[in-house]
RODO-2510 file (C-alpha; in nm, 4 decimals, decimal comma):
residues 115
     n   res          X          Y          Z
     1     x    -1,2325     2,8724    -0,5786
     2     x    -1,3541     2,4956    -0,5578
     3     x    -1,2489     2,4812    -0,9459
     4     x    -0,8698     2,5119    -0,7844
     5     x    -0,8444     2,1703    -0,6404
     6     x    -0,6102     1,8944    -0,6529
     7     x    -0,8257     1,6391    -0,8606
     8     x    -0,7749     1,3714    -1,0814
     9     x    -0,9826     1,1762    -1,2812
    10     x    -0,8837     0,8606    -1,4990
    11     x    -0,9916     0,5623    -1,7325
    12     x    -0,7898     0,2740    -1,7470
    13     x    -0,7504    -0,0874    -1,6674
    14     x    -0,6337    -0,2345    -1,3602
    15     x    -0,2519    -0,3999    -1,3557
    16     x    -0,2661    -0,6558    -1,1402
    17     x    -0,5444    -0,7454    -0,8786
    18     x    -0,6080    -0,5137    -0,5611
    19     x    -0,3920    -0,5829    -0,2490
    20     x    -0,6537    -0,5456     0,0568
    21     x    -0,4767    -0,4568     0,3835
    22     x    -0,7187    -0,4506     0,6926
    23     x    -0,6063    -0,2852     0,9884
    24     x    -0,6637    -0,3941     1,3765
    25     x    -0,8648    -0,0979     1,4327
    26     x    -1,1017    -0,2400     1,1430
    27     x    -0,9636     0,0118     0,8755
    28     x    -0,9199    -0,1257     0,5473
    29     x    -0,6986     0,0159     0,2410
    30     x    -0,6255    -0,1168    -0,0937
    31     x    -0,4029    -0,0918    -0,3248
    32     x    -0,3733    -0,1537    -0,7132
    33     x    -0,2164    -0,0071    -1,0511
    34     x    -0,4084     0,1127    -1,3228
    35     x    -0,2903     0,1552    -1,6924
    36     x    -0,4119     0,4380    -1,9470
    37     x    -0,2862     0,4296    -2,2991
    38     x    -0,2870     0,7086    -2,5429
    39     x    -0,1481     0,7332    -2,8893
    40     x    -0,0241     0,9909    -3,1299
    41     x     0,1467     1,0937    -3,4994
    42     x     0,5106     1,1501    -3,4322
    43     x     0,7199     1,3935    -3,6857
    44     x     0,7492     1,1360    -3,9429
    45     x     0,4041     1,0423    -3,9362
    46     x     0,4173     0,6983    -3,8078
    47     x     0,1560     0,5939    -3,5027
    48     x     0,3004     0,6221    -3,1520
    49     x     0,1013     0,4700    -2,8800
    50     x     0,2268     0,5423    -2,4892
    51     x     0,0998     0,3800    -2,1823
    52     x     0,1163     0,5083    -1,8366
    53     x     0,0844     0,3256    -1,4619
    54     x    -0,0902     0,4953    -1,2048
    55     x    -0,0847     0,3663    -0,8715
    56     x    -0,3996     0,3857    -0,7022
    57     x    -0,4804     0,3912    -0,3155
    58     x    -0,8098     0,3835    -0,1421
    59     x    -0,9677     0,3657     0,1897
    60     x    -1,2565     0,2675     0,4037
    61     x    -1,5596     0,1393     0,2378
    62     x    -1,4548     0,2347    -0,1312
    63     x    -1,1531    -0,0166    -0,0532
    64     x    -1,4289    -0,3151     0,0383
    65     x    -1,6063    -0,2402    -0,2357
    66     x    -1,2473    -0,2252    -0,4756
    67     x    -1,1060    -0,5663    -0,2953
    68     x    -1,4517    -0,7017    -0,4017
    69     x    -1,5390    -0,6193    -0,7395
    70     x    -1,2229    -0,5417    -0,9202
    71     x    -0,9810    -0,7978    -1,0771
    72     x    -0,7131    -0,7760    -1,3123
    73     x    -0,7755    -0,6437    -1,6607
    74     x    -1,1222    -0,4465    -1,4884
    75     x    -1,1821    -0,1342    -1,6955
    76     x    -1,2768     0,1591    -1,4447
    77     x    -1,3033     0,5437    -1,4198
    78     x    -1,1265     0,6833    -1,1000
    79     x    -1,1846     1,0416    -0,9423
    80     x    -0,9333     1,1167    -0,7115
    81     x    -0,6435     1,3490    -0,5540
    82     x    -0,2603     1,3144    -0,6183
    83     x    -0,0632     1,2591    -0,3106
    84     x     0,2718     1,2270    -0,2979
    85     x     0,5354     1,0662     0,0010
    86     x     0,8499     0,9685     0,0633
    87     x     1,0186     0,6660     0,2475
    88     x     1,3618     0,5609     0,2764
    89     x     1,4319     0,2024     0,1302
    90     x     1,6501    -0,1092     0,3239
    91     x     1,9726     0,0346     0,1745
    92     x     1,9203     0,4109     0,3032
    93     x     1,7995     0,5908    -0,0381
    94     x     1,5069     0,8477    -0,0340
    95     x     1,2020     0,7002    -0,2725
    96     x     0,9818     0,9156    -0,4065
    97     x     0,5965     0,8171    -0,4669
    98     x     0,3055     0,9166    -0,6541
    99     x    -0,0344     0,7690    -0,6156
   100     x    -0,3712     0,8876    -0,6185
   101     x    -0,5762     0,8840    -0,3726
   102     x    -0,9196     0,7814    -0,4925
   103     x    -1,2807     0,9515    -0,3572
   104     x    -1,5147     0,7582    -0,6920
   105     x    -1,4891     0,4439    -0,8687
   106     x    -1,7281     0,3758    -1,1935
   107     x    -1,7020     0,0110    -1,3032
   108     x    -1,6908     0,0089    -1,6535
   109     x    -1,6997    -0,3571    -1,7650
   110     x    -2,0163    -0,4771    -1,8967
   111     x    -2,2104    -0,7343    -1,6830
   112     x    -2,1549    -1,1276    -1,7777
   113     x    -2,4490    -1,2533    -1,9143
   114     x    -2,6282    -1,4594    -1,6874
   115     x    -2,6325    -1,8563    -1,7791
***
């Protein structure tokens, strides 16, 4: 039943640059947003084109390589697992959040060329 898991897997560009938070314990996590686009014919026939955020979380040595290597505007492909939490904000309202959790990272950008 392995084909029944919670998995993910996206292509996008990144939002803004990662946010690296390192633990006492030496535990590091990072966080970042990653757009996708996709586009379509509505009824009329005219082109629609959609983007989505997903937020992105990562930890350990996937997040020191992330923090690293990945800047705004970096095209990747993610592999990961939707999680979803909730917190309670300053004024007392339940938030809801979904982010995946990610297990692969493929950098997609080409490599400068060397000067």
């Amino acid at each position: 039943m392995n084909a029944l898991r919670n998995k993910v897997q996206l292509i996008g560009r990144l939002g803004q640059d990662p946010k690296i938070i390192t633990f006492d314990e030496g535990k590091s996590k990072v966080n970042f947003s990653v757009a996708t686009n996709e586009s379509y014919r509505d009824n009329e026939g005219d082109k629609v084109e959609r983007t989505q955020w997903h937020e992105i979380v990562a930890w350990g040595p996937l997040s020191d390589i992330m923090g690293q290597y990945l800047k705004k505007g970096s095209e990747v492909a993610i592999e990961g697992r939707l999680h979803y939490r909730t917190y309670d904000d300053k004024e007392g309202n339940t938030r809801y959040v979904t982010e995946i959790v990610a297990k692969d990272l493929l950098m997609l950008d080409k490599k400068p060329a060397e000067v």
